[in-house]
N, C-alpha and C positions, 0 to 999 in steps of 0.2 A: 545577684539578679538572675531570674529565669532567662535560658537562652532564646524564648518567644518573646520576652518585654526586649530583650537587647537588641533585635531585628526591628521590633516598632521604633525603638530609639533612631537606628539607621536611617530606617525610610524616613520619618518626622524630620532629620535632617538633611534629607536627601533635598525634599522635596521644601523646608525652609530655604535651603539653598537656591534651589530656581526659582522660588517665587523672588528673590530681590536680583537675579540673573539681568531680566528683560528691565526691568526700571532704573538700575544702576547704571549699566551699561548704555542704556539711551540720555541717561543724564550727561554722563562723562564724555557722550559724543556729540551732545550740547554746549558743554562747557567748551571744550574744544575749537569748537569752529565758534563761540561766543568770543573767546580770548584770541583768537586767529583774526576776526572781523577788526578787532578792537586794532589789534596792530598794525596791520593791515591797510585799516579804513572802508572795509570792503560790506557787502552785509549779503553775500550770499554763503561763505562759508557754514554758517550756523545752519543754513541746511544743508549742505552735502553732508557734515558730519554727522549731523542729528539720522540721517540717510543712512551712513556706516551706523552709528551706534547702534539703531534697529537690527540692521544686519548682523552686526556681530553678535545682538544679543541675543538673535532668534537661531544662527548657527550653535551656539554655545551652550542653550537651551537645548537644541534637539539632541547633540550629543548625551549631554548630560543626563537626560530622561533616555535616551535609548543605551547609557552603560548597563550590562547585569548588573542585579543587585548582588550584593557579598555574602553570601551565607554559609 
């Protein structure tokens, strides 16, 4: 491989990577407070955590995008 096509390879994975960053991680903080409520009996947790998962996914995200790239 050309070492220009192996840097597009990078970024195309960089940037695959965040795109399932924010939807993942708001899922899993759905799930979370879904299977919390369920124990529970309660039916506010599914959004405190749905509240974290954003959070965490939008922190996770800006890191992500703000590493140098590797070259």
């Amino acid at each position: 491989m050309r070492p220009g096509k192996d840097g597009a390879w990078r970024a195309f994975g960089k940037y695959y990577t965040v795109a399932f960053l924010l939807p993942v991680s708001i899922l899993v903080g759905y799930a979370i407070g879904y299977f919390l409520d369920k124990a529970f009996h309660t039916t506010f947790l599914k959004l405190v955590f749905l509240l974290f998962g954003i959070a965490a996914g939008l922190i996770e995200t800006v890191r992500e995008l703000s590493k140098p790239d590797d070259r």
